[in-house]
TORKOL-4160 file (C-alpha; in steps of 0.2 Angstrom, whole numbers, padded with zeros to 4 digits, m for minus):
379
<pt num="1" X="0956" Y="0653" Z="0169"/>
<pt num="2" X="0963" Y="0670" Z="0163"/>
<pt num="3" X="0952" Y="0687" Z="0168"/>
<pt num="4" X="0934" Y="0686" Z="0170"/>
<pt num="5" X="0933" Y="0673" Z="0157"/>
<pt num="6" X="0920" Y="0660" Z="0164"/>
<pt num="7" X="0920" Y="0642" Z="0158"/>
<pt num="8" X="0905" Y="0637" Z="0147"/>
<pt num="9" X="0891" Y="0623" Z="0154"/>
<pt num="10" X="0876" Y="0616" Z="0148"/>
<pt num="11" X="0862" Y="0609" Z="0158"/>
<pt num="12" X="0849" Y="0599" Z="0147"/>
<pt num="13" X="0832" Y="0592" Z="0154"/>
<pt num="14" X="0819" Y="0582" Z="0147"/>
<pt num="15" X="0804" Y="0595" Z="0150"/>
<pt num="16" X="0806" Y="0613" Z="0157"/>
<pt num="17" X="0791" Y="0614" Z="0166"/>
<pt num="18" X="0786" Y="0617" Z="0187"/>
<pt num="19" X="0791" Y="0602" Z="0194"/>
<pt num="20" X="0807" Y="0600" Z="0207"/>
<pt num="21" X="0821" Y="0593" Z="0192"/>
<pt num="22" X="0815" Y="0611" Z="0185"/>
<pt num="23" X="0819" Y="0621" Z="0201"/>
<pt num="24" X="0834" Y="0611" Z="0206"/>
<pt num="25" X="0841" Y="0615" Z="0188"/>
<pt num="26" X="0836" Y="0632" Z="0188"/>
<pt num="27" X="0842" Y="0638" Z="0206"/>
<pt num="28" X="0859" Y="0630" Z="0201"/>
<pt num="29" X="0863" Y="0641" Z="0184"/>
<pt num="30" X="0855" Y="0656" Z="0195"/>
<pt num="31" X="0869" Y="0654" Z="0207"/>
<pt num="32" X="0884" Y="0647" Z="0201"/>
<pt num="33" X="0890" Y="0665" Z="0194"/>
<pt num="34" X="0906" Y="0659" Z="0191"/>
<pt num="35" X="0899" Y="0650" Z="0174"/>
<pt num="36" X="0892" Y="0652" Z="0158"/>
<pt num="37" X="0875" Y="0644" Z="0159"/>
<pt num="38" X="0865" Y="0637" Z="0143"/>
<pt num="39" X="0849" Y="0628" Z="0148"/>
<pt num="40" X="0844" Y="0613" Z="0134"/>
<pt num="41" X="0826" Y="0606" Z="0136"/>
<pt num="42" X="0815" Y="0595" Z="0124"/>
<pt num="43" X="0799" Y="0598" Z="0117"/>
<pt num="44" X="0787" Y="0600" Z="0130"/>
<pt num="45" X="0792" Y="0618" Z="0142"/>
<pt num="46" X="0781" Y="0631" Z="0150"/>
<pt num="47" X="0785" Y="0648" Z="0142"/>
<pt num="48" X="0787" Y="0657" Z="0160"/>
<pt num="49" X="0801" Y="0645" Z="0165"/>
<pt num="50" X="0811" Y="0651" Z="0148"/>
<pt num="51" X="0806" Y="0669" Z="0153"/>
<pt num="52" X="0816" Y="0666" Z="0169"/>
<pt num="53" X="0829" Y="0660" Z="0163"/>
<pt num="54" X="0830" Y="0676" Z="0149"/>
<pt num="55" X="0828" Y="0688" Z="0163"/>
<pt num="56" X="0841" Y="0680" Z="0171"/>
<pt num="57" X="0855" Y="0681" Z="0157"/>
<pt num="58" X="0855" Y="0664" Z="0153"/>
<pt num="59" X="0854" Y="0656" Z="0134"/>
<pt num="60" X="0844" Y="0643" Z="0131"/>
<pt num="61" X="0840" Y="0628" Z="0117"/>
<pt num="62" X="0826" Y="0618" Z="0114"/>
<pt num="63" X="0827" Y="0603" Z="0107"/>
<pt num="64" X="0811" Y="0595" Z="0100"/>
<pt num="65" X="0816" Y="0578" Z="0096"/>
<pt num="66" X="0820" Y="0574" Z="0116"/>
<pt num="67" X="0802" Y="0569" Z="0122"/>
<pt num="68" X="0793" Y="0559" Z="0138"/>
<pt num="69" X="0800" Y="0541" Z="0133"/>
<pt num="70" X="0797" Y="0539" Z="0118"/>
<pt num="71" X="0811" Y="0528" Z="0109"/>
<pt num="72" X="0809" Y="0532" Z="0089"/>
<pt num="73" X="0816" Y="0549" Z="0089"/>
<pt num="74" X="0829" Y="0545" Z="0105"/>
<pt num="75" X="0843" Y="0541" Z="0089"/>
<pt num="76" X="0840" Y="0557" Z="0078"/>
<pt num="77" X="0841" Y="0565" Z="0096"/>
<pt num="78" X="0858" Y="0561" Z="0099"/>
<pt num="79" X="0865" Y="0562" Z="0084"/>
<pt num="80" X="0855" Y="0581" Z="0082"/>
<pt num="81" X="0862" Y="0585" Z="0100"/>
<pt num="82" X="0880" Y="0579" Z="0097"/>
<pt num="83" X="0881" Y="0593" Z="0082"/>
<pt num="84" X="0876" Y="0605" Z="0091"/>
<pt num="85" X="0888" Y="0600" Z="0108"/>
<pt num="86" X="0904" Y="0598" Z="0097"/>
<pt num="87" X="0901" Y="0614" Z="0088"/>
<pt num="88" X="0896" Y="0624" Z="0105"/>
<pt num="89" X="0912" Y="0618" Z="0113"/>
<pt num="90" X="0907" Y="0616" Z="0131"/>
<pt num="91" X="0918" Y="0611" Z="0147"/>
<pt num="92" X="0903" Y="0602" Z="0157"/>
<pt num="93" X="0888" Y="0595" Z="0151"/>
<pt num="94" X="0877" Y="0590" Z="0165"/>
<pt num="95" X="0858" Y="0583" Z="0163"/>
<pt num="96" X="0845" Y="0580" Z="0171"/>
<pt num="97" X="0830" Y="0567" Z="0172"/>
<pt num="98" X="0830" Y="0549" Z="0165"/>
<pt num="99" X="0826" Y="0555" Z="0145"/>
<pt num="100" X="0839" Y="0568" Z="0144"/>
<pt num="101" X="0852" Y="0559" Z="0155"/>
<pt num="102" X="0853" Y="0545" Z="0144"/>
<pt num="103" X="0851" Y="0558" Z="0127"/>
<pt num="104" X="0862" Y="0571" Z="0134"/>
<pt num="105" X="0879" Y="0559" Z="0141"/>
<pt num="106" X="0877" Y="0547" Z="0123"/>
<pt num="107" X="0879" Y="0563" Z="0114"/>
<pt num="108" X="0891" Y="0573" Z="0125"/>
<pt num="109" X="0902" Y="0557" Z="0123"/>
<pt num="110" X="0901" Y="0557" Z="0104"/>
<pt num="111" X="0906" Y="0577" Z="0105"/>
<pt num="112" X="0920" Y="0573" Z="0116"/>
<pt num="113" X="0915" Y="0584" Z="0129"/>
<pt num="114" X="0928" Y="0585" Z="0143"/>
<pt num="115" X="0917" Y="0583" Z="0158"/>
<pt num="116" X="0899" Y="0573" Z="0161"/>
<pt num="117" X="0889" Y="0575" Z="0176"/>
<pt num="118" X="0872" Y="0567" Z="0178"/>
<pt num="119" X="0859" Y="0571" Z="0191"/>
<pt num="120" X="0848" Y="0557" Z="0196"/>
<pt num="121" X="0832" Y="0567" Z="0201"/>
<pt num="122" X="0819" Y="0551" Z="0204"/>
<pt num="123" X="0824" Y="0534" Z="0203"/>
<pt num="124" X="0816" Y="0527" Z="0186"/>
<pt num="125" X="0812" Y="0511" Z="0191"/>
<pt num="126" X="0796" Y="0507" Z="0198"/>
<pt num="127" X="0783" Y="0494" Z="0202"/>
<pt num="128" X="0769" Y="0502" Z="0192"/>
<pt num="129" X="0779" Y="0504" Z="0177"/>
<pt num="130" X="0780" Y="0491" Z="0166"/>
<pt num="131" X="0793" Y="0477" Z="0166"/>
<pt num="132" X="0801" Y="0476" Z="0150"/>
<pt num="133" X="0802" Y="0497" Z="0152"/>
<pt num="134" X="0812" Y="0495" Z="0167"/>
<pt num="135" X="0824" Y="0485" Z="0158"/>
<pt num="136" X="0825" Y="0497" Z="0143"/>
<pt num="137" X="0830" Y="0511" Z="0154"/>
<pt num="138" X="0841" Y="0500" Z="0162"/>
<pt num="139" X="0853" Y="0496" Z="0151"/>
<pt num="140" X="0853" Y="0512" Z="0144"/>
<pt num="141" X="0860" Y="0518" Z="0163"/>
<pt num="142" X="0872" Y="0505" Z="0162"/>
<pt num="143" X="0877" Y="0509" Z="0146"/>
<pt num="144" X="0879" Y="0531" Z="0148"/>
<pt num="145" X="0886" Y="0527" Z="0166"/>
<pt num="146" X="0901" Y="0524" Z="0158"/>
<pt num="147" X="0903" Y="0538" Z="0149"/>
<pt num="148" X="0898" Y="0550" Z="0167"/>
<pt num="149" X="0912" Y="0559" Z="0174"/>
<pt num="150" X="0900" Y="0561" Z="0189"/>
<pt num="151" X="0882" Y="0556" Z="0193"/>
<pt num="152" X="0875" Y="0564" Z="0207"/>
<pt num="153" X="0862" Y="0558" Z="0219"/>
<pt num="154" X="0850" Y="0569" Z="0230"/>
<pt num="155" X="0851" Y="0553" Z="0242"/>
<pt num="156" X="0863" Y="0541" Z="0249"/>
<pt num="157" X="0850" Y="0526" Z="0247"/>
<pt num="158" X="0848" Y="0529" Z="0228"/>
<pt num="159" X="0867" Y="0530" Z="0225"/>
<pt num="160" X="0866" Y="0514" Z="0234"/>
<pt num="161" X="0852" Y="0507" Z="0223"/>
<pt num="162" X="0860" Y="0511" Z="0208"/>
<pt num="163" X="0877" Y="0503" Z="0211"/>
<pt num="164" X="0866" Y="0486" Z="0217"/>
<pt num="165" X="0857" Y="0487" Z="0199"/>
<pt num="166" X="0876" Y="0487" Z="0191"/>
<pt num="167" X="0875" Y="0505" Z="0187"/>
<pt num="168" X="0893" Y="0516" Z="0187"/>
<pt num="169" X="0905" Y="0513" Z="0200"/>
<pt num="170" X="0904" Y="0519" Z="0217"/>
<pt num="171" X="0919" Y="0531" Z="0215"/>
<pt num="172" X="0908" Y="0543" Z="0201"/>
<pt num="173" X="0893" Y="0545" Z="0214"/>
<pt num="174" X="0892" Y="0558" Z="0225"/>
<pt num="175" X="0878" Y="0565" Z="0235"/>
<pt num="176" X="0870" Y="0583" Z="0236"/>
<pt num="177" X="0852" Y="0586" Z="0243"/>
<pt num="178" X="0841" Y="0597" Z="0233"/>
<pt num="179" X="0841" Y="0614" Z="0240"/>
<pt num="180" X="0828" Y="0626" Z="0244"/>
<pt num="181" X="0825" Y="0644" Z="0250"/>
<pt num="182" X="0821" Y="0641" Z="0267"/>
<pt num="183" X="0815" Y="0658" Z="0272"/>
<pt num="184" X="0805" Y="0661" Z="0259"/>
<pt num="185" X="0794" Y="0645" Z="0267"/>
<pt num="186" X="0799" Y="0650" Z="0285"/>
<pt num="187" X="0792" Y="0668" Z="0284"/>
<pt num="188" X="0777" Y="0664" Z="0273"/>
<pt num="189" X="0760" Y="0673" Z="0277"/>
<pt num="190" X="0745" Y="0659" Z="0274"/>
<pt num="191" X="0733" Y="0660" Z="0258"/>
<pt num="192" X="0718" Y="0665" Z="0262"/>
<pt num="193" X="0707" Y="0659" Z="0247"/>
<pt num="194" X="0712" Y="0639" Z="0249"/>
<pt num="195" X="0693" Y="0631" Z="0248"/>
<pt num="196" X="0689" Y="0618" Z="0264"/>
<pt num="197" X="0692" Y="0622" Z="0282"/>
<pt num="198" X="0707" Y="0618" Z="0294"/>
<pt num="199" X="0715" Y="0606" Z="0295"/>
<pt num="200" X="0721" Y="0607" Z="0279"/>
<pt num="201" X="0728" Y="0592" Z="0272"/>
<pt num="202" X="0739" Y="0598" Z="0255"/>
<pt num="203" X="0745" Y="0587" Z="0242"/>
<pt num="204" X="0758" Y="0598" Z="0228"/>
<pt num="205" X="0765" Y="0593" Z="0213"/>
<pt num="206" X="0762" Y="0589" Z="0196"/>
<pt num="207" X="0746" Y="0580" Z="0192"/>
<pt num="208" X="0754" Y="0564" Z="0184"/>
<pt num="209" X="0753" Y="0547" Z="0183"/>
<pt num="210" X="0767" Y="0540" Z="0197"/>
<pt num="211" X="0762" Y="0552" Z="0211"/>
<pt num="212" X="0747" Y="0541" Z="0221"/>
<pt num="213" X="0733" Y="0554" Z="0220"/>
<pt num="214" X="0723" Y="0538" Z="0218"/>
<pt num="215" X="0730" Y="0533" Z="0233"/>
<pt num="216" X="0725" Y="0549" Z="0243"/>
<pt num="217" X="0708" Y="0549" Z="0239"/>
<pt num="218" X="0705" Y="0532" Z="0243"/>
<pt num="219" X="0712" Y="0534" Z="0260"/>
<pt num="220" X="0699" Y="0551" Z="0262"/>
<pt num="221" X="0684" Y="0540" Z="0257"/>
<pt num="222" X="0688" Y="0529" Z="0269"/>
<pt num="223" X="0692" Y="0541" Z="0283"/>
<pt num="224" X="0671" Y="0546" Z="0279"/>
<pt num="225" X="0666" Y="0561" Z="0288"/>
<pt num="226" X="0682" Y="0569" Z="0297"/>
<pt num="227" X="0686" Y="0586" Z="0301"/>
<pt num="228" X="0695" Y="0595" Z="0288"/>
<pt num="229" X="0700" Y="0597" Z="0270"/>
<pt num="230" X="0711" Y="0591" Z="0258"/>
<pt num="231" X="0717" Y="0603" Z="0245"/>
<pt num="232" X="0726" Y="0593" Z="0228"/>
<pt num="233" X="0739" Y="0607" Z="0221"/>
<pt num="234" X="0746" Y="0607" Z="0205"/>
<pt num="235" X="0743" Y="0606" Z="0185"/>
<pt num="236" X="0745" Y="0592" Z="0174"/>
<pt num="237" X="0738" Y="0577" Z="0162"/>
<pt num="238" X="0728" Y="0571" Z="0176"/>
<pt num="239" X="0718" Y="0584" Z="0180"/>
<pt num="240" X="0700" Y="0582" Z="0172"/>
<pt num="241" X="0700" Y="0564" Z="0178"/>
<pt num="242" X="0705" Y="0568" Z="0196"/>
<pt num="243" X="0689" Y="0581" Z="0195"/>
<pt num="244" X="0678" Y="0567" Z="0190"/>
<pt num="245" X="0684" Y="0554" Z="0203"/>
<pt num="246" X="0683" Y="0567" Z="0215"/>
<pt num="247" X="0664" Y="0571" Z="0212"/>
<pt num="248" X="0660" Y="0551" Z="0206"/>
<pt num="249" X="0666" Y="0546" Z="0227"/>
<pt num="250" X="0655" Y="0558" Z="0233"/>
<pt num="251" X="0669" Y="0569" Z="0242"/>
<pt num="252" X="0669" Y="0586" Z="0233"/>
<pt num="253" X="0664" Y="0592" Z="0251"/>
<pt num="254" X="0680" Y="0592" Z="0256"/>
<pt num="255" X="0690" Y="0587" Z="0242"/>
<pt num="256" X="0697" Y="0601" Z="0232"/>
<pt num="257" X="0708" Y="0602" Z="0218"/>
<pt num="258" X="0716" Y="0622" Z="0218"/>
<pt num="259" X="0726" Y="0620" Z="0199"/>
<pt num="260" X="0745" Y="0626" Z="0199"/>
<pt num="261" X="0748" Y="0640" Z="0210"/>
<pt num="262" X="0764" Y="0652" Z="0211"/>
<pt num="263" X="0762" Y="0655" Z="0229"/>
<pt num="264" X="0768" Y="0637" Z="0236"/>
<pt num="265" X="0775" Y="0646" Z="0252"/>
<pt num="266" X="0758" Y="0654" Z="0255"/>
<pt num="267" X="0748" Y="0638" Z="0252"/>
<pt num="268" X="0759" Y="0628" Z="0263"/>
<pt num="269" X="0758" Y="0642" Z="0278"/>
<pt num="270" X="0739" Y="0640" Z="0276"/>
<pt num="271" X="0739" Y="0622" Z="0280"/>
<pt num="272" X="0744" Y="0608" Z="0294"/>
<pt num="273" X="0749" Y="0591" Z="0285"/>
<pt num="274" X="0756" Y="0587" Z="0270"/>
<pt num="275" X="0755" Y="0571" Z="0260"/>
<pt num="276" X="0765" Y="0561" Z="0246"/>
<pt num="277" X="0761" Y="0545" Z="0241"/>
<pt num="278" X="0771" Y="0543" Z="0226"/>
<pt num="279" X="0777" Y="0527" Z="0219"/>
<pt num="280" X="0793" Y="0535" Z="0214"/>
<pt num="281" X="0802" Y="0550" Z="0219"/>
<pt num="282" X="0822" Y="0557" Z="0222"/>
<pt num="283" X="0820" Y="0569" Z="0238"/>
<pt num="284" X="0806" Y="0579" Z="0234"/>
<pt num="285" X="0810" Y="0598" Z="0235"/>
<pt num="286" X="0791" Y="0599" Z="0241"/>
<pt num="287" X="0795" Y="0588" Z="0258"/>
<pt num="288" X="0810" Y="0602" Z="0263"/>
<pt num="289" X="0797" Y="0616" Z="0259"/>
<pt num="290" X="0783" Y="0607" Z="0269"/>
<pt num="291" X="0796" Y="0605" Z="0283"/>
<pt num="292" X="0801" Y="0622" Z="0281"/>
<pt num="293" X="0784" Y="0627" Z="0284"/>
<pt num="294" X="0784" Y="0619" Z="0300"/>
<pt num="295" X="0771" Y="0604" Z="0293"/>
<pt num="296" X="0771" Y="0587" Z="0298"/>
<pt num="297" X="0775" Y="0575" Z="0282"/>
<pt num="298" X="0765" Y="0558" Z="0277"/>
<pt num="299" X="0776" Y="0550" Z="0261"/>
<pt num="300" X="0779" Y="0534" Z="0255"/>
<pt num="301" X="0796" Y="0524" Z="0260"/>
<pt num="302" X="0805" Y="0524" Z="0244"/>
<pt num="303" X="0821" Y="0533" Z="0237"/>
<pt num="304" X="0828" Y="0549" Z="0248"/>
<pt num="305" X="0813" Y="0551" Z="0258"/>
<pt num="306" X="0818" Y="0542" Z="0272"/>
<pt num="307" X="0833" Y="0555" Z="0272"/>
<pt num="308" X="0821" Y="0568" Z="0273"/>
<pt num="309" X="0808" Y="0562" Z="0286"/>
<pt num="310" X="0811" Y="0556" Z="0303"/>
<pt num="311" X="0798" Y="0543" Z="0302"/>
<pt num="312" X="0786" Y="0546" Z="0320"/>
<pt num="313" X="0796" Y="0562" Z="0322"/>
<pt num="314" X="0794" Y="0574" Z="0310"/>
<pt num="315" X="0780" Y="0564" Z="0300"/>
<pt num="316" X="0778" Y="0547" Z="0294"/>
<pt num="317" X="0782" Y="0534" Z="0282"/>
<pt num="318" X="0772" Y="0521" Z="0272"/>
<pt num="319" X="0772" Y="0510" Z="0261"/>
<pt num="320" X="0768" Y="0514" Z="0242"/>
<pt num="321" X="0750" Y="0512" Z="0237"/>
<pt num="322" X="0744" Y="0508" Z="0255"/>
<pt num="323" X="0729" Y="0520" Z="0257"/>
<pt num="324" X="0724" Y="0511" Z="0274"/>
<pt num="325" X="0740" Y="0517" Z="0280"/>
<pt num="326" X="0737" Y="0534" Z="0275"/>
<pt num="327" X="0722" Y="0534" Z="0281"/>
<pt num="328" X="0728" Y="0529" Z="0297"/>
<pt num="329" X="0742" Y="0542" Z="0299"/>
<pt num="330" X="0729" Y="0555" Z="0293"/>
<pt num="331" X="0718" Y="0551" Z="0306"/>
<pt num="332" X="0728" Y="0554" Z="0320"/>
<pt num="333" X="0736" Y="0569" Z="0313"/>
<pt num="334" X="0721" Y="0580" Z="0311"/>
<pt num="335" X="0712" Y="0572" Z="0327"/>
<pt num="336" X="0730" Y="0579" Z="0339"/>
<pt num="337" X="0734" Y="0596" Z="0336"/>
<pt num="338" X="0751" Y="0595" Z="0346"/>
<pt num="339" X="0755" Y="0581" Z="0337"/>
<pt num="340" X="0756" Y="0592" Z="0321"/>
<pt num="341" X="0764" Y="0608" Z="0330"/>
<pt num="342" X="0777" Y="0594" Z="0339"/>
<pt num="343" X="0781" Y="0586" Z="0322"/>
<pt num="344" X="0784" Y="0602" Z="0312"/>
<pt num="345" X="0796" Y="0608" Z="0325"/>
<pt num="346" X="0808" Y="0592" Z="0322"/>
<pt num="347" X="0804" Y="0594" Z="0304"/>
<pt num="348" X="0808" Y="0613" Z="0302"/>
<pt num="349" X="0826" Y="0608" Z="0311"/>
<pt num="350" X="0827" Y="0593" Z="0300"/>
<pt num="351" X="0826" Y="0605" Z="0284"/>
<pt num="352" X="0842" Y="0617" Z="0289"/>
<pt num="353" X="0852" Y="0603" Z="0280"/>
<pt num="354" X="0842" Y="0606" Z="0263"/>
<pt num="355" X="0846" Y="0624" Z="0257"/>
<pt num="356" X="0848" Y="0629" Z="0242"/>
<pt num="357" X="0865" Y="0638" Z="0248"/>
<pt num="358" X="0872" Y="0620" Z="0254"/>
<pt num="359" X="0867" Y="0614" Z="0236"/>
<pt num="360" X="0876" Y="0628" Z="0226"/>
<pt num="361" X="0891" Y="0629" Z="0235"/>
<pt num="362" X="0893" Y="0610" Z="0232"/>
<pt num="363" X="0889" Y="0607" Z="0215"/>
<pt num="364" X="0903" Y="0622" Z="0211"/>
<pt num="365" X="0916" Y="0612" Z="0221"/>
<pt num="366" X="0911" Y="0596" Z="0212"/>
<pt num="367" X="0913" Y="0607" Z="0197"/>
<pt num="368" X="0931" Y="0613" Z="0201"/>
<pt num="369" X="0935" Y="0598" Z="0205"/>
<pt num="370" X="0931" Y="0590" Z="0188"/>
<pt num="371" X="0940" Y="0604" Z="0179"/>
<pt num="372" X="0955" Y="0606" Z="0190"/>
<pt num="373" X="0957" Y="0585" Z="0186"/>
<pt num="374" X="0954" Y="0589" Z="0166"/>
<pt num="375" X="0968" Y="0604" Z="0169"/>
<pt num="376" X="0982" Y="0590" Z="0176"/>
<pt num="377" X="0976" Y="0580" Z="0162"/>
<pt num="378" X="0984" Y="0593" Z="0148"/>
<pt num="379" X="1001" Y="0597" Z="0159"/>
């Protein structure tokens, strides 16, 4: 590469909203300065994660025909991606999230883009989703692994999940743990307008089907009175039906849900447990901030989270949709207070080995290693 010139990469996402594929993607095009970034997303976006991305010097494209799975306009999206690939002439494409994985490597391949990465943020197979949609989105992984250059895991146990569902071949997968600023959850002064007293248990993410807040509140009605609050952070599709299950159990009095807020670091310095109950996850950025925060973690033992969580160490595991589990786990936090402070310690080591640093540094060696291959290629 001659000068200063920089090679030209697209990353393309499904929906460029809050949510952890969103922060991974964005701290990568942030940090990698030795590319040209474009940022591709589909029809659903939050206007401040563009704005970030402007104000950074990074294009962007939005496509409006890649949406939440839905199959009828999956075809015209290819096809109206491919044109615009093959005519932008990039040297990596790289997506993100099950919809524009699949969209994104079908039309990089019909471009003839040199080099494919694919991130694999959350494995897309789960038990509350139906059958025959499991198998859809599994031959269409099958299918776009072969066209992958690379497909990148944030966990071991998902590459190996993966390859067991006959998905690519072991010499594509490769590993790299979602980052985050770890000083920034370190050095964090707490909120002080969270609603509930202390202990605070805190829930974060995107209020969506997938993520067991069911399973949270049925483990708080069962604790009955207990000593404490639960705060239920996020935004999303969910959100007027979690208010009314909240107030149709009877535990608004200590129940709360806070809507999105910018000041995760704040919120989590404010708290003493964290919880995920999800039935399907990668390895959640919000575990390695909970960690970081020095919080014990409650999470269901699926995908990377074992990576994450040293299970009786630095928090504990559980089966998904077990809210007597939870419920037990719970208990037993907020009722031992040097539980909770021995916890965080392991788990504030455990995150060193989840920065965002760590991250950058090796998904530009992954990329140097692609295009050095593609240069021996043309000698």
């Amino acid at each position: 590469m001659a000068g200063n010139e920089k090679h030209d990469a697209f990353h393309l996402i499904t929906r460029l909203l809050k949510g952890g594929a969103e922060g991974h993607t964005i701290a990568t095009v942030r940090g990698l300065d030795e590319y040209a970034f474009t940022v591709g997303y589909g029809a659903e976006y939050d206007h401040e994660q563009v704005d970030l991305l402007a104000r950074n010097d990074i294009a962007t494209k939005r496509f409006p025909l890649i949406r939440h799975y839905n199959p009828v306009t999956t075809g015209p999206a290819v096809l109206q991606l491919a044109r615009y690939l093959r005519r932008e002439d990039f040297d990596i494409v790289h997506t993100h999230s099950t919809e524009a994985g699949i969209i994104g490597r079908f039309a990089a391949a019909l471009a003839g883009v040199p080099n494919i990465v694919h991130t694999v943020h959350g494995v897309p197979f789960a038990d509350d989703r139906h059958s025959a949609v499991n198998r859809f989105v599994l031959a269409c992984e099958r299918q776009a692994a072969k066209y992958t250059d690379r497909i990148v895991t944030n966990a071991d146990v998902i590459a190996d999940d993966y390859l067991q569902r006959g998905i690519g071949r072991p010499e594509q997968y490769t590993t790299v743990y979602s980052g985050v600023d770890l000083d920034a959850f370190r050095d964090a002064d707490p909120a002080a307008d969270l609603p509930g007293e202390r202990p605070r248990v805190v829930m974060v993410g995107r209020l969506a089907d997938g993520k067991g807040h069911g399973v949270l509140l049925d483990a708080v009605e069962s604790l009955g009175d207990f000593e404490g609050s639960v705060c239920i952070v996020g935004d999303g599709p969910l959100y007027d039906d979690l208010d009314q299950e909240i107030r149709k159990r009877g535990v608004t009095e200590n129940v709360f849900l806070t809507g999105f807020r910018e000041d995760i670091p704040r919120v989590l310095a404010a708290s003493d447990v964290m919880v995920l109950p999800s039935f399907r996850e990668g390895t959640p950025r919000v575990i390695t901030e909970a960690m970081a925060s020095g919080l014990p973690v409650v999470a269901t033992n699926i995908a990377g989270i074992p990576e994450q969580i040293a299970d009786g160490e630095s928090g504990y595991l559980i089966p998904t949709g077990d809210p007597v589990e939870l419920a037990d786990q719970l208990e037993e936090l907020l009722g031992d207070s040097e539980l909770r402070e021995r916890m965080g310690a392991c788990g504030l080591e455990r995150a060193r080995a989840f920065s965002v640093a760590t991250m950058i540094g090796e998904l530009g060696s992954l990329y140097e290693e692609l295009l050095a291959g593609e240069k021996n290629k043309t000698i």
